[in-house]
C-alpha positions, 0 to 999 in steps of 0.5 A, spaced: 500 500 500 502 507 497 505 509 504 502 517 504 495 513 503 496 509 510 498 516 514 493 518 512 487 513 513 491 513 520 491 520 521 483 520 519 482 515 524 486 518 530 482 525 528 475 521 529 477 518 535 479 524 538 472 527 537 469 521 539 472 522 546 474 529 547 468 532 543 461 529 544 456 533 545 454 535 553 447 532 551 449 525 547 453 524 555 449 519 559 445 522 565 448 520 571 443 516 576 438 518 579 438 525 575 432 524 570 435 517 567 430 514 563 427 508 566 429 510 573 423 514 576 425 521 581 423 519 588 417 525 588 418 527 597 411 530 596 408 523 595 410 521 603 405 522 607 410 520 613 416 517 615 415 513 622 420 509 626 415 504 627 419 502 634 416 508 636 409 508 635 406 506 642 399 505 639 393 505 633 386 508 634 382 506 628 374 509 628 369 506 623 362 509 624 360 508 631 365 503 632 372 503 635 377 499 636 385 499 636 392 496 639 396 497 644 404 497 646 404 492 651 412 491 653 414 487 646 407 485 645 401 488 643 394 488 646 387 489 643 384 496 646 379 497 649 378 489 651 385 489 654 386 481 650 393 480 647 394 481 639 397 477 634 403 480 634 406 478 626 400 481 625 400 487 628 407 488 627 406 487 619 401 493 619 405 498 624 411 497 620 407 500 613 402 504 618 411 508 620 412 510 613 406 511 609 407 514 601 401 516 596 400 514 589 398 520 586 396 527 590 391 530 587 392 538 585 384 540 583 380 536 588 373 535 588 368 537 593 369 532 600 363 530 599 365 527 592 371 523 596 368 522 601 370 525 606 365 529 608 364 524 612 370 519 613 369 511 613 374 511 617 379 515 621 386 512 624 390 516 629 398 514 630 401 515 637 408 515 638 410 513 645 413 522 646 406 523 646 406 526 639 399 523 634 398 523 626 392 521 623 390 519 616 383 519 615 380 514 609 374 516 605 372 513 599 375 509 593 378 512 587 375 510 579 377 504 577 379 501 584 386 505 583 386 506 590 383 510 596 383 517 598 385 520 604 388 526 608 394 527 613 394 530 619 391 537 617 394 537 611 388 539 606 391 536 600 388 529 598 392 523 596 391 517 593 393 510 598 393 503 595 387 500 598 390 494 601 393 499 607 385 501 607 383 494 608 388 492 612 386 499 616 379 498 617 380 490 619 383 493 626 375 493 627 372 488 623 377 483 624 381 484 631 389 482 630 387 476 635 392 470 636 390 464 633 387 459 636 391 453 637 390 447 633 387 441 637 390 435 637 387 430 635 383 425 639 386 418 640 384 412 635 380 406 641 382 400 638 377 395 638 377 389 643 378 382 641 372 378 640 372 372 645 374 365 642 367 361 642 
């Protein structure tokens, strides 16, 4: 091959590379992580509700209608209030783990009236105690179309926000369905065996 053909396929080739790596456009650089990178969604802080520490909280009150009924801290246990019963402790613990850090789906900016929501006049009303004296409260009105979640409010917060309705659920079976321990399995009753016929 001519000489002067190969310096210059060479000097061609190292001028690209050193626009390659030296001069790319700022815009064709990858995103750093976190920073609006396509696929990974920004953490939006106004969706969390609160950010508890569960071992914190010293008890759960929650109204439904006339009814009310809730749990209690009781050393490493919990307890079912007003009855003073012991609770299923793995299921109580589940629900105040989620109950500690509680984030929205969706925040509405143009709500509709109360009554529209439901919560002119709330299913349900949860109130959070830590154990500093310190309370929050989430009050749960009706379900948003298409079962995409539950509308609520914190505090006195006059924002509305979507929660997915499992927390609803699991929130309103502390009247329905009290956190009680499992009954224990019976043992099975012993099988008689049958006595011999006497030989005639």
């Amino acid at each position: 091959m001519n000489p002067r053909v190969t310096v210059g396929l060479l000097a061609i080739l190292i001028a690209l590379g050193a626009y390659y790596f030296f001069g790319t456009p700022p815009s064709a650089l990858p995103a750093s992580p976190g920073a609006g990178t396509p696929g990974i969604p920004t953490p939006d802080p106004a969706l969390t509700l609160w950010a508890l520490d569960d071992s914190q909280i010293q008890s759960v009150s929650v109204k439904r209608g006339a009814q009310e009924a809730g749990v209690q801290r009781a050393g490493d246990d919990w307890q079912l209030t007003p009855s003073g019963e012991p609770a299923d402790r793995l299921r109580v613990n589940s629900l105040i783990f989620r109950l500690a850090s509680i984030k929205a789906t969706f925040r509405l900016t143009n709500a509709p009236s109360d009554t529209e929501l439901g919560l002119a006049t709330p299913p349900l009303i949860a109130t959070i105690k830590l154990i500093n004296g310190e309370t929050h409260t989430l009050t749960m009105g009706g379900k948003a179309p298409a079962e995409s979640g539950t509308y609520v409010r914190k505090d006195s917060d006059p924002s509305v926000y979507l929660v997915t309705n499992a927390l609803a659920q699991d929130v309103e079976r502390i009247v329905t369905e009290p956190p009680r321990p499992p009954s224990p399995t019976p043992l099975p009753s012993p099988v008689t065996q049958a006595s011999p016929s006497p030989v005639p």
